[in-house]
C-alpha positions in Angstrom: 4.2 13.5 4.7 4.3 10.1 6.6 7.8 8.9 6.4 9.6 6.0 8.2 13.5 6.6 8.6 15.6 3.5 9.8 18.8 3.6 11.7 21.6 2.0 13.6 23.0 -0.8 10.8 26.5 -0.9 10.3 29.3 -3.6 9.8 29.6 -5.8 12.8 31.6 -9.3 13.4 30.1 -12.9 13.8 28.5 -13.2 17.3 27.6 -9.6 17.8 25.3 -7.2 18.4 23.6 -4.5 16.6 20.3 -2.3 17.3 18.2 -0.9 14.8 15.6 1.7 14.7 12.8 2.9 13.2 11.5 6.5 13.6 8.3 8.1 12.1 7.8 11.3 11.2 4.1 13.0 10.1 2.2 10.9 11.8 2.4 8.7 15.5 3.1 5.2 15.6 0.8 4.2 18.3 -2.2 3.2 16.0 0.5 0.9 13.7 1.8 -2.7 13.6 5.2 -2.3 12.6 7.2 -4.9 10.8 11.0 -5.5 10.2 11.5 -6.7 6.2 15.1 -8.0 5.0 16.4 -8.1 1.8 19.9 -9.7 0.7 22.0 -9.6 -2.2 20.6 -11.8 -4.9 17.8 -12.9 -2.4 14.1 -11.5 -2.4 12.8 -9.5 0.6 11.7 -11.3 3.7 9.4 -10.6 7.0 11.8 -10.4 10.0 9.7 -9.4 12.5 6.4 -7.9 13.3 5.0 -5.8 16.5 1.1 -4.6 17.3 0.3 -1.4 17.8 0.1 -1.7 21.6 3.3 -3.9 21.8 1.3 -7.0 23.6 2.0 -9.0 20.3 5.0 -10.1 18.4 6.3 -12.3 16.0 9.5 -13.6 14.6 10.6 -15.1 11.5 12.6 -18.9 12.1 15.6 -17.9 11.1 16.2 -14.9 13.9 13.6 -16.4 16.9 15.7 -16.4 20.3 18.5 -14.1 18.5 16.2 -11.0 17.6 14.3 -8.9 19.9 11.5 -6.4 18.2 10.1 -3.2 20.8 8.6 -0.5 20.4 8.2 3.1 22.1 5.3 5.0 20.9 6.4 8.1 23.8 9.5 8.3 21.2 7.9 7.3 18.0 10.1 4.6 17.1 10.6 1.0 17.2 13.7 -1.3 17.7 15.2 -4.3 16.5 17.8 -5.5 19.0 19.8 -7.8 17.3 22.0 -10.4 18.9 24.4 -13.6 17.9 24.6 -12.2 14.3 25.4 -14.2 11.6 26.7 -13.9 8.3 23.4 -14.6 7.1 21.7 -11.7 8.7 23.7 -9.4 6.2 21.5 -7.7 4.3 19.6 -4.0 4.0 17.2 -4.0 6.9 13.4 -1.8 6.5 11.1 -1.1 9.1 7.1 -0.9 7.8 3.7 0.1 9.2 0.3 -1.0 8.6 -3.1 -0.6 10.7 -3.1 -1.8 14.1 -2.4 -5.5 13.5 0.5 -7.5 12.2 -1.6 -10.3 11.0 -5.7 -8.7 10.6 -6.3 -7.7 7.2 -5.7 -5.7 5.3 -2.3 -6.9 5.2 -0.8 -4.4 3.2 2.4 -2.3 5.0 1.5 1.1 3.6 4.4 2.9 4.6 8.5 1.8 4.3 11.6 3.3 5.0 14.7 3.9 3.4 16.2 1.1 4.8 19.7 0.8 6.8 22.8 -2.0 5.7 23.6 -4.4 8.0 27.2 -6.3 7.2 28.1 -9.2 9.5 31.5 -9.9 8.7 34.9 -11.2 9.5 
């Protein structure tokens, strides 16, 4: 019943720009931290970025700070990832996740995932 369902990925070239997003279904967003997970070929999944439940609070992995912007709007149910300057590196499949409230207050557990969307930044 509660499902998460990402969108927007796609093949795009060096430099560019892509926006994801992350729609719920079942249930409303507006009591969940929602985080942005990565995973790559060969590579184990990793945090991206992370948004609180009221959208005062965010966080960004390293690797995307100053290139990735995370947003949310809880009248829509859905949260973005606007994604700019991409690199080769940021190819990978992209899922959105929700857990109570807080990005970083335990528990820490994201309890609910989507399906996730490809992102291919290529040449």
């Amino acid at each position: 019943q509660l499902q998460l369902v990402e969108s927007g990925g796609g093949l795009v070239q060096p430099g560019g720009s892509l926006r994801l997003s992350c729609a719920a279904s079942g249930f409303t967003l507006d009591g969940y931290a929602i985080g942005w997970f990565r995973q790559a070929p060969g590579k184990e999944r990793e945090g991206v970025s992370c948004i609180s439940s009221g959208g005062v609070s965010t966080n960004y992995a390293n690797s995307v700070k100053g290139r990735f912007t995370i947003s949310r709007d809880n009248a829509k149910n859905t949260v973005y990832l606007q994604m700019t300057s991409l690199n080769p590196e940021d190819t990978a499949v992209y899922y959105c996740a929700a857990k109570r409230f807080s990005c970083t207050v335990p528990p820490l557990l994201f309890t609910t995932w989507g399906q996730g969307t490809q992102v291919t930044v290529s040449s």
